[in-house]
N, C-alpha and C positions, 0 to 999 in steps of 0.2 A: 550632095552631102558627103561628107569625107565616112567613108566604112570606118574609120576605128571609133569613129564618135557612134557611128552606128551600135556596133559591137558593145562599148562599153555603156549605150543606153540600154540594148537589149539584158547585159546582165546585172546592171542596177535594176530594170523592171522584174527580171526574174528573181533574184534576191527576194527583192520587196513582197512579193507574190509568196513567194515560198514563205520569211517568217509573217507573213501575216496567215496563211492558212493552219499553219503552227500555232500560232497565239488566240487565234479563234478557239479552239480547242480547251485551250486554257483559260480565257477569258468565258467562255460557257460555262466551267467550272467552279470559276468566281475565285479566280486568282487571282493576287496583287498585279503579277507580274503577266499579261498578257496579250493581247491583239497589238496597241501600238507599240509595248518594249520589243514584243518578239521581230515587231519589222523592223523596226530600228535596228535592232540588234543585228540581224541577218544583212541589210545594206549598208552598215557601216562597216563591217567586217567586208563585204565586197566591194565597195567603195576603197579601202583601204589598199587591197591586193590591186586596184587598177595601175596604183602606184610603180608598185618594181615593173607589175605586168606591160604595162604602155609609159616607159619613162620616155621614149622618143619624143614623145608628145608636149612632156612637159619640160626637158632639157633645154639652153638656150642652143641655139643654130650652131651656133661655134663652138662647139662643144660635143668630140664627138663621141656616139653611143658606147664603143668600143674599151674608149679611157674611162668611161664611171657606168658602173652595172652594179643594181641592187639587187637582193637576195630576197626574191620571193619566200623562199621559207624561213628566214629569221624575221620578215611580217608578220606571218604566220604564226608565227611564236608567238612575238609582242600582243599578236589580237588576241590567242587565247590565254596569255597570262593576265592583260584585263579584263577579260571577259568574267571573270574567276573572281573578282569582289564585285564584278555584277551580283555572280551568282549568290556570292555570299549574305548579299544584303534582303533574299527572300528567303533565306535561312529565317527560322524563328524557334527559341525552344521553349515551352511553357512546362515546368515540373519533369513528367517524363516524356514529354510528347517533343517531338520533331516535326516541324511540320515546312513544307518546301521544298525538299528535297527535289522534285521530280519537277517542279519549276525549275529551279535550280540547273538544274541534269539537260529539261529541255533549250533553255536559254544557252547553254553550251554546244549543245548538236548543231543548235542554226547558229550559232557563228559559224561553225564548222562549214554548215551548207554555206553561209553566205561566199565564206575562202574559196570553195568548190567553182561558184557560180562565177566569183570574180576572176580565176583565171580563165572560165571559158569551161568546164570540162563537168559538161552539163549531165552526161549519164550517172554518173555519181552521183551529183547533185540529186535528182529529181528520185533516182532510187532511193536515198535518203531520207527524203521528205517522206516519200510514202512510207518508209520502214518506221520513220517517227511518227507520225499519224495514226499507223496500226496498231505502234507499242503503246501512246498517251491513252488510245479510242478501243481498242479489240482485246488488248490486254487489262484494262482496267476490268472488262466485263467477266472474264475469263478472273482473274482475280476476288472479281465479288462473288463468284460462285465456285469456289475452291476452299474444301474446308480450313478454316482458321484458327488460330489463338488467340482472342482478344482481350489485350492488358490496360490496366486502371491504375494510375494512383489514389490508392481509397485514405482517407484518413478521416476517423470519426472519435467524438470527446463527450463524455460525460463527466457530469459533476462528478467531483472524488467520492463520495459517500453514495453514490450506484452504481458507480463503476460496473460494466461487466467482467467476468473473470475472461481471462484469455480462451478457454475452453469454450464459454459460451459462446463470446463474435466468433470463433471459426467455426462452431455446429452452425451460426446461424448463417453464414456464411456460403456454409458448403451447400445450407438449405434451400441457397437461392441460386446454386450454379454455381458457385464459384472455388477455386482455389488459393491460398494466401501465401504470400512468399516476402522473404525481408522485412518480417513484423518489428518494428521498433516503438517505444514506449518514448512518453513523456508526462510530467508531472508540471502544470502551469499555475504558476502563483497569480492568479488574479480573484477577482471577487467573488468566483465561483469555485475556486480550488480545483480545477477543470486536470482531468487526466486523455491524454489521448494515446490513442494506436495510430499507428502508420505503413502501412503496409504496402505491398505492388499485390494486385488480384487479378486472377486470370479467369476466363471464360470461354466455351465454346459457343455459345450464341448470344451474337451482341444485343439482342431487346432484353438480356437480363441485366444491363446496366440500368434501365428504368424502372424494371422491377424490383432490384435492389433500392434505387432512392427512394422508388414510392414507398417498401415495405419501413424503410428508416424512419419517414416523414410522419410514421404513424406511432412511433414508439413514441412517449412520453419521456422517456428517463434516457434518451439521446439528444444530447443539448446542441451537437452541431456536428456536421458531418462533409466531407467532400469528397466528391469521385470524379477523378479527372483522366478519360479513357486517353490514350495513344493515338496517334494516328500521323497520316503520311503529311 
């Protein structure tokens, strides 16, 4: 069997291997984007570098190596400037929340590794994957036990004729943990003459977001409320 076919099955296998142990990670997590995008992703990007990397192979006979040479790193480019509305498309924003990102972030490194794997230059490679691995896997753990700031968009409406005074919702506010920032008002013309607050609210322990909604759920003279926490 000819060695460069060899070589270039070995580093489409390792590609493949790499984003899928990648995407596992993320697909445990219950991500859009995970186990088959991440191997895809990683052996098409190696797949691609086989290109400038083994053009011998695919040039006609008569034609020789010397008069046409492609530029491995303007591949390189091309791969991760699409890779880049990959990424974008697991972008998602709802209100204040971002949520994606770090799909996003990971779908970029394995291309990255697949490049690595597709010209051959596997220490890189492989130290990569594990540094990605430990940053999706070692640092999330490390993160959930690192004290925090956790932010809400709160926005709650009462009929205009109970309205709370602004003094009230933040004592009661603050009674449940919370602090209030970017209070904005509004007055709705509908059947109930509805007035609402809008606010971003911050907390240092996140089960007082349930505590907060239970406590609302119980007021009578809050006709409707929402709390929509942040997150990655």
């Amino acid at each position: 069997m000819d060695p460069d076919l060899v070589r270039i099955a070995l580093h489409l296998g390792g590609a493949l291997l790499a984003g899928g142990v990648i995407g596992l990670e993320r697909s445990f997590h219950g991500r859009p984007a995970g186990f088959r995008t991440h191997a895809l992703v990683s052996l098409a990007s190696c797949l691609l570098m086989t290109v400038p990397m083994y053009q011998a192979l695919w040039l006609p006979p008569n034609v020789p190596t010397d008069a046409f040479r492609t530029d491995p790193t303007r591949m390189a480019q091309g791969i991760m400037t699409g890779i880049g509305f990959l990424g974008a498309g697991v972008i998602f924003k709802e209100g204040l929340s971002v949520r994606g990102l770090t799909t996003a972030a990971s779908i970029w490194i394995t291309a990255a590794i697949g490049i690595l794997i597709g010209i051959g230059f596997y220490p890189p490679a492989v130290l990569a994957t594990v540094m990605t691995l430990g940053t999706l896997s070692l640092f999330r753990w490390i993160e959930d036990r690192m004290p925090a700031h956790y932010y809400a968009q709160h926005v709650v409406r009462f009929q205009r004729g109970r309205t709370w005074p602004e003094a009230q919702l933040r004592g009661f506010l603050q009674a449940q943990g919370f602090t209030v920032a970017n209070m904005t008002y509004r007055a709705i013309d509908d059947e109930d003459l509805g007035f609402e607050y809008r606010m971003v609210v911050r907390t240092t322990q996140q089960e007082n977001m349930s505590q907060l909604a239970a406590a609302l759920r119980q007021r009578d003279d809050v006709s409707a409320f929402r709390l929509s926490p942040t997150g990655d």
